[in-house]
N, C-alpha and C positions, 0 to 999 in steps of 0.2 A: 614365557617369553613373548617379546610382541611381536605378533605376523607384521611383513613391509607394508607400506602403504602400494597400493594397486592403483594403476591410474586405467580409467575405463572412458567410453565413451559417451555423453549423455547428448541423449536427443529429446527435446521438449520447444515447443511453440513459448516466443517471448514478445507479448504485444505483438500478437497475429502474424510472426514470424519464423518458421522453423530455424532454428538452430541447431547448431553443434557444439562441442566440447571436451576437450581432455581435461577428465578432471580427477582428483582422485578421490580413493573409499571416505577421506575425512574432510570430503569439501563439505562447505555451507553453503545452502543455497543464494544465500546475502552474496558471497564472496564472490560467487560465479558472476552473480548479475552485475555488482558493481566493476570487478577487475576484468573480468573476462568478455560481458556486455556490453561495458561502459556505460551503466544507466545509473544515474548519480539521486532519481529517485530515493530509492528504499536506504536509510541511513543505519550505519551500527550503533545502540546505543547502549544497550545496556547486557546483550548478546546472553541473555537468558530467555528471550522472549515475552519478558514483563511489563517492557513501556511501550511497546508498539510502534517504535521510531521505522523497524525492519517489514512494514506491514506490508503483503502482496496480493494477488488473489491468486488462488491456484484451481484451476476448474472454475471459479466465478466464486471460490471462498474465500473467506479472508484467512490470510496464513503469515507466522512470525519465521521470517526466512532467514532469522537468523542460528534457529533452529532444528533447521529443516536439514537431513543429508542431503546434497544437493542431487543425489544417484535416485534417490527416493520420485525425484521428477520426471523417470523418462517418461517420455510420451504424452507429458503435462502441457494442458494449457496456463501461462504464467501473465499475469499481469501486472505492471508496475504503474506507477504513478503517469510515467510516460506516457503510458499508452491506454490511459481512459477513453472510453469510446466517445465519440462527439458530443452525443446527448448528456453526458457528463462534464464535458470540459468548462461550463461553468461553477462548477466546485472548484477548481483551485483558485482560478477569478476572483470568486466570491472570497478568499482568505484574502486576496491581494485586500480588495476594495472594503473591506471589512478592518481591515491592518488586524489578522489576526494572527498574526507573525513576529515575534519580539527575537528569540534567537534561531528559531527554524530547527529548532531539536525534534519535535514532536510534528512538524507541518504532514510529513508524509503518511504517515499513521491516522491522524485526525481526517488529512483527505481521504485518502484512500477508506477510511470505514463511515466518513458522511456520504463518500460516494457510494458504498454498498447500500446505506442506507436508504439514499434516494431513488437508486436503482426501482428497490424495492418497495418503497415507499414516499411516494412523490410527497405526499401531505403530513410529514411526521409533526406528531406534537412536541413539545418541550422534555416531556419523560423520554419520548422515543431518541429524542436525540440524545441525551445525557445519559442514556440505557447504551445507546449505540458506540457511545464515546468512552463511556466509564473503563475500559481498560487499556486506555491511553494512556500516559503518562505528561504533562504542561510543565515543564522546572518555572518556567515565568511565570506563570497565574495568568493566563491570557483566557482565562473561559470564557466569560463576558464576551468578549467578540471572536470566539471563536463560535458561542453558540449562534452570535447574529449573522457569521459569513453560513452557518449550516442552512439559516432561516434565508441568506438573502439567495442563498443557490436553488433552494428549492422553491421557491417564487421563479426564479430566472427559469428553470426547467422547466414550469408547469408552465409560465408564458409562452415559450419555447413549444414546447408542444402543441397548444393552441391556435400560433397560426401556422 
């Protein structure tokens, strides 16, 4: 027989913000942030965690929340798209001014792990970036200027830091 579902309460930090939450044993952590959050960031797409549309950082990793229990978080640091730290916010910039966006299926996925990337690695090469991105999923075929907005952000940072 199936035990009820339990509703508990989850305490974890979202883009530098303690929060709270009832939620219960079979939340997702997509579910929390999007309905409960209201952060329209991280997208459901394919809710197996194969295309990367649900990408977060959790602790400063990259994490598919859409399969994540969302209970599995207390005490988590969470990051969404929202709330990239400044030294980052030219990554999504760089997609606008790149137009590397055709239906925005994949946009927060692809940001979110160019931004880990850059984090990490100011000066990535062309491997590093297609290493970086390779478990992304694109339905458009946008890679082409997706790889130029990864190129033109990490130019933008490294100037950025400079002066």
């Amino acid at each position: 027989m199936n035990e009820p579902l339990r509703t508990r309460t989850l305490q974890c930090r979202i883009n530098g913000q303690a929060q709270s939450f009832k939620v219960t044993s079979a939340a997702q952590l997509l579910h929390v942030l999007r309905n409960d959050a209201g952060l329209n960031g991280p997208r459901l797409g394919c809710g197996l965690g194969q295309c990367g549309a649900c990408t977060v950082w959790v602790d400063g990793q990259a994490a598919r929340s859409c399969c994540i229990p969302a209970l599995e978080m207390q005490g988590r640091e969470i990051t969404t798209l929202e709330g990239l730290p400044p030294e980052l916010k030219a990554v999504p910039q760089a997609f606008v001014d790149a137009q590397a966006a055709q239906c925005g299926y994949c946009l927060n996925g692809m940001i979110m792990m160019a931004a880990r990337l850059l984090r990490d690695h100011p000066r990535p090469t062309d491997a590093d970036i297609v290493r970086a991105l390779s478990a992304n999923l694109c339905r458009c075929g946008t890679h082409v200027e997706i790889m130029q907005a990864v190129r033109l952000a990490a130019q933008r940072i490294r100037e950025q830091s400079a002066a």
